[in-house]
Z-matrix of the N, CA and C atoms (Angstrom, degrees):
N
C 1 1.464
C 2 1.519 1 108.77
N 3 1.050 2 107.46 1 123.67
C 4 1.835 3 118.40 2 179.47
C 5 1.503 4 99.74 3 -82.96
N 6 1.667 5 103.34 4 131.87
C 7 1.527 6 84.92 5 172.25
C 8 1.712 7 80.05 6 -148.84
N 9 1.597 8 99.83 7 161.18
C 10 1.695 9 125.74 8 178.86
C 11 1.599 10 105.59 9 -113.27
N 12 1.502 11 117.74 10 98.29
C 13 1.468 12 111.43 11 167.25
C 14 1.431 13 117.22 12 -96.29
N 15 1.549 14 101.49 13 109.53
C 16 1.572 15 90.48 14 169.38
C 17 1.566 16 125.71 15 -112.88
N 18 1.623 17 110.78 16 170.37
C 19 1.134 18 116.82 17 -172.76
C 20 1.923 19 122.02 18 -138.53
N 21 1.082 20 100.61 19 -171.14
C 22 1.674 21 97.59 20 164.69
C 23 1.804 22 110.72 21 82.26
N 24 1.545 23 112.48 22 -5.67
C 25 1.425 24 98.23 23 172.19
C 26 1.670 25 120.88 24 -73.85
N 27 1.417 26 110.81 25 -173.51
C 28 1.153 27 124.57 26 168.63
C 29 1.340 28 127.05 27 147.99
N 30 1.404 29 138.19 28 -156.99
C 31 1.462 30 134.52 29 172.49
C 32 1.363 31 110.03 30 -98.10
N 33 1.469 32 103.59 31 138.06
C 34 1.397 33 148.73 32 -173.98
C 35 1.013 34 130.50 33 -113.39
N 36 1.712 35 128.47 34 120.14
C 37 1.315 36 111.39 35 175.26
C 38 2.026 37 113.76 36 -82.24
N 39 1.096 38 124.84 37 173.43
C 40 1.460 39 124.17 38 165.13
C 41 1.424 40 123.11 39 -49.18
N 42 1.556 41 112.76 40 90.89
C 43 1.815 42 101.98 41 -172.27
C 44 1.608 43 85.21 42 125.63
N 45 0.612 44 136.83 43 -77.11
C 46 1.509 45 140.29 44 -166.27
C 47 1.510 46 108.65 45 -23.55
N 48 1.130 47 120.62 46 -171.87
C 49 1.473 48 137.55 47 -164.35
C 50 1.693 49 121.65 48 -138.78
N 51 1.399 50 133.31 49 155.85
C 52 1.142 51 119.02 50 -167.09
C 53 1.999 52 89.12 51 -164.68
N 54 1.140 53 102.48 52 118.69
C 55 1.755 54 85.12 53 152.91
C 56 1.656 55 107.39 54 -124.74
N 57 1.483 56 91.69 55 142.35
C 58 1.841 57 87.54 56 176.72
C 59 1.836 58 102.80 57 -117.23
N 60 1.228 59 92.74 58 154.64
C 61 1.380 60 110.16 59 -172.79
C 62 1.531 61 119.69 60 -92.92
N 63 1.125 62 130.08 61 -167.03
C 64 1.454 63 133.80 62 -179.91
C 65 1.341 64 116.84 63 161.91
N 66 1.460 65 115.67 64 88.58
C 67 1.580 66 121.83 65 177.37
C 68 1.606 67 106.11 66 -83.53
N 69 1.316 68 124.25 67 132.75
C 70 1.518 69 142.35 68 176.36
C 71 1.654 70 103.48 69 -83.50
N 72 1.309 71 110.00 70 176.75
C 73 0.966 72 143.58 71 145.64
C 74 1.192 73 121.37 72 -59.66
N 75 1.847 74 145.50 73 104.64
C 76 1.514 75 129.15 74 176.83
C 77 1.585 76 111.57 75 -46.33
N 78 0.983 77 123.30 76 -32.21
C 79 1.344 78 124.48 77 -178.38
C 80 1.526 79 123.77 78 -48.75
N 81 1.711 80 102.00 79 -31.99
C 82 1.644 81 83.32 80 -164.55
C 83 2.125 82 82.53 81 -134.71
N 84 0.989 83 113.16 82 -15.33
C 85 1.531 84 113.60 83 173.66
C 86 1.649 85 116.86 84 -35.62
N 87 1.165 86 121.94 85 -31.57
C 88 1.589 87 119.42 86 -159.16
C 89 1.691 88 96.22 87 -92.02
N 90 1.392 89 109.82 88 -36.24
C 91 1.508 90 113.79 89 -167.43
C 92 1.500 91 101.86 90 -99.90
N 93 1.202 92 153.90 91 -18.97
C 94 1.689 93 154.72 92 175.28
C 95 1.518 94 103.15 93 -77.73
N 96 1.715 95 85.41 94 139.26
C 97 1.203 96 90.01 95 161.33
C 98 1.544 97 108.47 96 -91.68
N 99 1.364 98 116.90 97 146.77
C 100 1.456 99 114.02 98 177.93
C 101 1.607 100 107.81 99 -111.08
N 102 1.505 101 88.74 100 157.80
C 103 1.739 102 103.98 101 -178.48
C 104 1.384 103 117.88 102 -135.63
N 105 1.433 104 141.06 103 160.87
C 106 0.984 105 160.94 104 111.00
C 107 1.558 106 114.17 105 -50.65
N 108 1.382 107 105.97 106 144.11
C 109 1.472 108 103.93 107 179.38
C 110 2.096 109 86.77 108 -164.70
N 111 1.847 110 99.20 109 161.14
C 112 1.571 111 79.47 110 168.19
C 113 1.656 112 85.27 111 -158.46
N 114 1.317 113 99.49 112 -176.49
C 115 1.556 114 119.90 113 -178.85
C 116 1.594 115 117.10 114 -159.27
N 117 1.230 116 90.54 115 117.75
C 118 1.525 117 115.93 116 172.42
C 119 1.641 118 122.97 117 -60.63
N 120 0.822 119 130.49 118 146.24
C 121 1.753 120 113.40 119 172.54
C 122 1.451 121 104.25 120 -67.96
N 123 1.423 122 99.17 121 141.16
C 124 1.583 123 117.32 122 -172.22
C 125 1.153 124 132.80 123 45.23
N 126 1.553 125 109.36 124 31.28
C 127 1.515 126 141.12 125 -176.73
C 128 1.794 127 106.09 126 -124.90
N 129 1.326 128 109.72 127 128.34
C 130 1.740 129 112.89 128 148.32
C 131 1.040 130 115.16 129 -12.22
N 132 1.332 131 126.34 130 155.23
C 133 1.659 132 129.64 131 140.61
C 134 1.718 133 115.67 132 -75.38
N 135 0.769 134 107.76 133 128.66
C 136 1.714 135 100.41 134 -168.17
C 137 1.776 136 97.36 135 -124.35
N 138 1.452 137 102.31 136 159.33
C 139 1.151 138 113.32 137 174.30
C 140 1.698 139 113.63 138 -73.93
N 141 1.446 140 112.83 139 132.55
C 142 1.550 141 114.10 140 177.52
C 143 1.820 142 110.95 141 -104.85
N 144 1.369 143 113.89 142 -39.20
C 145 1.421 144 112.05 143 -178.50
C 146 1.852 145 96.47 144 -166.92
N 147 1.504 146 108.44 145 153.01
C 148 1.183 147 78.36 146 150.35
C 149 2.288 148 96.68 147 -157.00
N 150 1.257 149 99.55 148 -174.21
C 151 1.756 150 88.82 149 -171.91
C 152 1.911 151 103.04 150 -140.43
N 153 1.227 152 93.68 151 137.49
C 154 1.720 153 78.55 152 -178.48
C 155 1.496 154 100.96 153 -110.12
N 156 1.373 155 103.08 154 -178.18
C 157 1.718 156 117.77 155 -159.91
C 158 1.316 157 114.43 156 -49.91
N 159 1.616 158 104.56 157 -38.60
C 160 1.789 159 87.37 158 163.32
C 161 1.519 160 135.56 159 -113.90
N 162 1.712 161 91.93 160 42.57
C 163 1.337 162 100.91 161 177.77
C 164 1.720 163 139.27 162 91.64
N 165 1.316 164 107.52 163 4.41
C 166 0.966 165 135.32 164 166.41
C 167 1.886 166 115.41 165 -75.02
N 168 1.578 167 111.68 166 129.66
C 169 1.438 168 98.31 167 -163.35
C 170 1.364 169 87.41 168 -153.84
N 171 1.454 170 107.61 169 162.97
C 172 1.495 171 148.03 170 -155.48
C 173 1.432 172 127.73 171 -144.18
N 174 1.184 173 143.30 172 84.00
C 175 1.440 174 158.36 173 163.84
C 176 1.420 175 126.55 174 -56.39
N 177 1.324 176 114.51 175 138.40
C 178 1.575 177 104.39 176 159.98
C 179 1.436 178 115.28 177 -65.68
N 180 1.191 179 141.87 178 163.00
C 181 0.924 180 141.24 179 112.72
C 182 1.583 181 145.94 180 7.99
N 183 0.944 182 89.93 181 -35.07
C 184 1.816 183 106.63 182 -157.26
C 185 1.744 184 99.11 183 -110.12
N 186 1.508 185 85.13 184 -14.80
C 187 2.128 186 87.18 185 -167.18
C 188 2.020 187 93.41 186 -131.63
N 189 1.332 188 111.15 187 17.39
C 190 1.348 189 117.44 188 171.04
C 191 1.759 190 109.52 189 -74.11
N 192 1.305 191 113.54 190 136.75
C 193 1.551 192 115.81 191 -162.48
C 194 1.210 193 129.36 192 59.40
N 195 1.548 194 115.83 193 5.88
C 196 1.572 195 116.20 194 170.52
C 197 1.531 196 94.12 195 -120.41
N 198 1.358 197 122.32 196 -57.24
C 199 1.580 198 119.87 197 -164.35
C 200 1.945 199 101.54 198 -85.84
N 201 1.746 200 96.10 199 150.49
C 202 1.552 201 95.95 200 174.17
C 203 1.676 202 96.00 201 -141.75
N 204 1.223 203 119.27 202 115.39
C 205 1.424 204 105.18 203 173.06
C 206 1.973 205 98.91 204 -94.13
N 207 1.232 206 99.30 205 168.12
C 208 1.166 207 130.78 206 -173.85
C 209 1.642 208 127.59 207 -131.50
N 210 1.149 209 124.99 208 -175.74
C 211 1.503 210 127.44 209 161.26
C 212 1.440 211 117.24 210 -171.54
N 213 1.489 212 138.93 211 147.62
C 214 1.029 213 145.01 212 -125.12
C 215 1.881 214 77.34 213 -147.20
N 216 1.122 215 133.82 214 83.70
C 217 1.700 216 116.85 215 -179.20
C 218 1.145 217 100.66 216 -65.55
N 219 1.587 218 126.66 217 -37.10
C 220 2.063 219 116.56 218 -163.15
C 221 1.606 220 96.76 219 -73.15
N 222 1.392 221 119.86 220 -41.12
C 223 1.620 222 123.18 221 171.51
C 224 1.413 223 122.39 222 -50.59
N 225 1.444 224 121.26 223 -24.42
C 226 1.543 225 127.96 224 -160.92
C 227 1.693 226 94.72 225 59.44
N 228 1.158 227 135.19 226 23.51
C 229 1.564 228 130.55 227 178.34
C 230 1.551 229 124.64 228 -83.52
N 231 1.051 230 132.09 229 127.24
C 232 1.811 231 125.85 230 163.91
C 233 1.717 232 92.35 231 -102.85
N 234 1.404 233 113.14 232 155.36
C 235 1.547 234 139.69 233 157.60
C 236 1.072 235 107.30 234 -140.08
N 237 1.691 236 99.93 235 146.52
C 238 1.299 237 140.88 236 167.52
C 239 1.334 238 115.01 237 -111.20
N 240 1.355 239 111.52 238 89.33
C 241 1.729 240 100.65 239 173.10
C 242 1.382 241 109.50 240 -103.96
N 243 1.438 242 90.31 241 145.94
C 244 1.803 243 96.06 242 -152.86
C 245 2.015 244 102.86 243 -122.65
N 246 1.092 245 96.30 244 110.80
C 247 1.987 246 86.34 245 -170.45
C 248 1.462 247 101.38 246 -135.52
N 249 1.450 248 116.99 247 143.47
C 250 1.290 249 135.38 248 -169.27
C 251 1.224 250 104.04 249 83.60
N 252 1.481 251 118.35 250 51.35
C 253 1.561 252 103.07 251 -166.71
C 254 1.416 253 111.98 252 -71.04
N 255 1.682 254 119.87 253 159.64
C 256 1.860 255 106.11 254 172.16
C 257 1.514 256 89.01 255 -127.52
N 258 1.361 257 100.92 256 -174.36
C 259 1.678 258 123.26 257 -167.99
C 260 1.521 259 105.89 258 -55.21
N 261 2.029 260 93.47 259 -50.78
C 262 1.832 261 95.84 260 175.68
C 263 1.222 262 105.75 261 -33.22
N 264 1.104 263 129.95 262 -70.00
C 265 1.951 264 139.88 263 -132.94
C 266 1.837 265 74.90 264 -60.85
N 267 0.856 266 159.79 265 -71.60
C 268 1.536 267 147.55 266 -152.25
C 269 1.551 268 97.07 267 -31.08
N 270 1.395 269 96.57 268 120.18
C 271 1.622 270 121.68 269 177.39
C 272 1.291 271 114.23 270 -177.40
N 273 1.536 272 133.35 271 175.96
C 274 1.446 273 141.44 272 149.09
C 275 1.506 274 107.43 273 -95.08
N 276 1.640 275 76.51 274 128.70
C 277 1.719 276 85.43 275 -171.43
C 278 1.413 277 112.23 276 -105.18
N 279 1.306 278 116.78 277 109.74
C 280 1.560 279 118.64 278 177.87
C 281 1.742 280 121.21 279 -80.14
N 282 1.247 281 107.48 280 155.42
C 283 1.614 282 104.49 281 176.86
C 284 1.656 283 99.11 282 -122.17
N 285 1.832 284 83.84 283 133.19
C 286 1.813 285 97.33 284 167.62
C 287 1.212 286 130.93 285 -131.41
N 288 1.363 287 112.94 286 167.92
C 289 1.254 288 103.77 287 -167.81
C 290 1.718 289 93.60 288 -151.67
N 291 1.541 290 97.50 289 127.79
C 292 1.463 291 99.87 290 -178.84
C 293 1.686 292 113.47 291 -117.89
N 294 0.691 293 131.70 292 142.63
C 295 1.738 294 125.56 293 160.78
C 296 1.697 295 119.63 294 -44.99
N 297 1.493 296 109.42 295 129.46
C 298 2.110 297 76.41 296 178.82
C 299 1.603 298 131.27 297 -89.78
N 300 1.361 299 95.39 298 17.99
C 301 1.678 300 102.63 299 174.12
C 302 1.608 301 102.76 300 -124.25
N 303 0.978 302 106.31 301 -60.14
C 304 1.587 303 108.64 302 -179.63
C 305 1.922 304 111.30 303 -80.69
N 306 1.236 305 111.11 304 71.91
C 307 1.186 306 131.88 305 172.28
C 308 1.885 307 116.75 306 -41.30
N 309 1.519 308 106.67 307 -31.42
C 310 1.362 309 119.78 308 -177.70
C 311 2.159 310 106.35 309 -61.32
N 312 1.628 311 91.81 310 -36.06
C 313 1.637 312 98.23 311 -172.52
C 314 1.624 313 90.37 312 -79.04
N 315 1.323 314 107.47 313 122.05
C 316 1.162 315 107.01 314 -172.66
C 317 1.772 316 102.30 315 -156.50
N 318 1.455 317 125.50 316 136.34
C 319 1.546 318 106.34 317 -174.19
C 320 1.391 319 97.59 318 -153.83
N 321 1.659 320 118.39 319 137.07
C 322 1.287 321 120.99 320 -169.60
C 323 1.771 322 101.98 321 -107.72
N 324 1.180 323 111.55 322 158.54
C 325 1.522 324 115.69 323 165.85
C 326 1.406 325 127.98 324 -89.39
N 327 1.294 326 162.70 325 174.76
C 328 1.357 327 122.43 326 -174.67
C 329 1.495 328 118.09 327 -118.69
N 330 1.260 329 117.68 328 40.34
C 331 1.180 330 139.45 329 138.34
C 332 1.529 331 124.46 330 107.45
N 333 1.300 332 151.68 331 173.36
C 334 1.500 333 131.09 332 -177.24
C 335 1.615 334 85.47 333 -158.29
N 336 1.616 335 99.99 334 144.45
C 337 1.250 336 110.60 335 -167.07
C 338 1.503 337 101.06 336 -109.54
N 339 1.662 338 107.82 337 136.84
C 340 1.294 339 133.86 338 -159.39
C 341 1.443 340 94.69 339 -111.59
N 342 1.225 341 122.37 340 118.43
C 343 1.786 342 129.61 341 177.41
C 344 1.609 343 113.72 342 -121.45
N 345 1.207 344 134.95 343 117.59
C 346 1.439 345 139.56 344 170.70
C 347 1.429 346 104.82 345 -136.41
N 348 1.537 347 76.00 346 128.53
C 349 2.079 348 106.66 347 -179.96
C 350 1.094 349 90.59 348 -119.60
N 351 1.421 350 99.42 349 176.32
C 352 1.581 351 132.49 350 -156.06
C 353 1.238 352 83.90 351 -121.69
C-alpha cells in the first residue's frame, strides 16, 4: 500500500512562514515525480509546485519567489517551504506523486490545512 503522510500545516499570520512535509512510500519515492497541489473552498485543486527525481521543479506563478519545494531522496521526503505567506495561500494542501510515464499511477496524501490571518 502506497501511502503520502503529510505534515507541517497550520495558522499563519500574513508574512509568516510554513514548511510542510511529506514522507512516501520507499517503493515509489526515488522514481515519482512529486507535487504539492492545494484547494481553497469552492476553488479547483490547482497545482502549487512540483520536483522530479532528479530535481528538476516547477511553480505556479502566484507562489513563484515565496514557495520552494524540495526532496530529501535518503528520507523518502518532499517540502514545501512556504514564506511571505498572504491570505490567498489559505487552502488544504495535498501531496502528489505521479509516475512520469505512466501518469494513471498516481497517489494523493490526504491533505494538511494551511490557515493565514491578517
Amino acid at each position: 500500500q502506497v501511502q503520502l503522510v503529510e505534515s507541517g500545516g497550520g495558522f499563519v499570520q500574513t508574512g509568516g512562514s510554513l514548511r510542510l512535509s511529506c514522507t512516501a512510500s520507499k517503493s515509489i519515492f526515488s522514481m515519482y515525480v512529486m507535487g504539492w497541489y492545494r484547494q481553497a473552498p469552492g476553488t479547483q485543486r490547482e497545482l502549487v509546485a512540483t520536483i522530479t527525481s532528479s530535481g528538476t521543479t516547477n511553480s505556479a506563478d502566484s507562489v513563484k519567489g515565496r514557495f520552494t519545494i524540495s526532496r530529501d531522496n535518503a528520507k523518502n521526503t518532499v517540502y514545501l517551504q512556504m514564506n511571505n505567506l498572504r491570505r490567498e495561500d489559505t487552502a488544504v494542501y495535498y501531496c502528489n506523486a505521479v509516475h512520469p510515464i505512466v501518469k494513471a499511477s498516481t497517489y494523493w496524501g490526504q491533505g494538511t490545512q494551511v490557515t493565514v490571518s491578517s
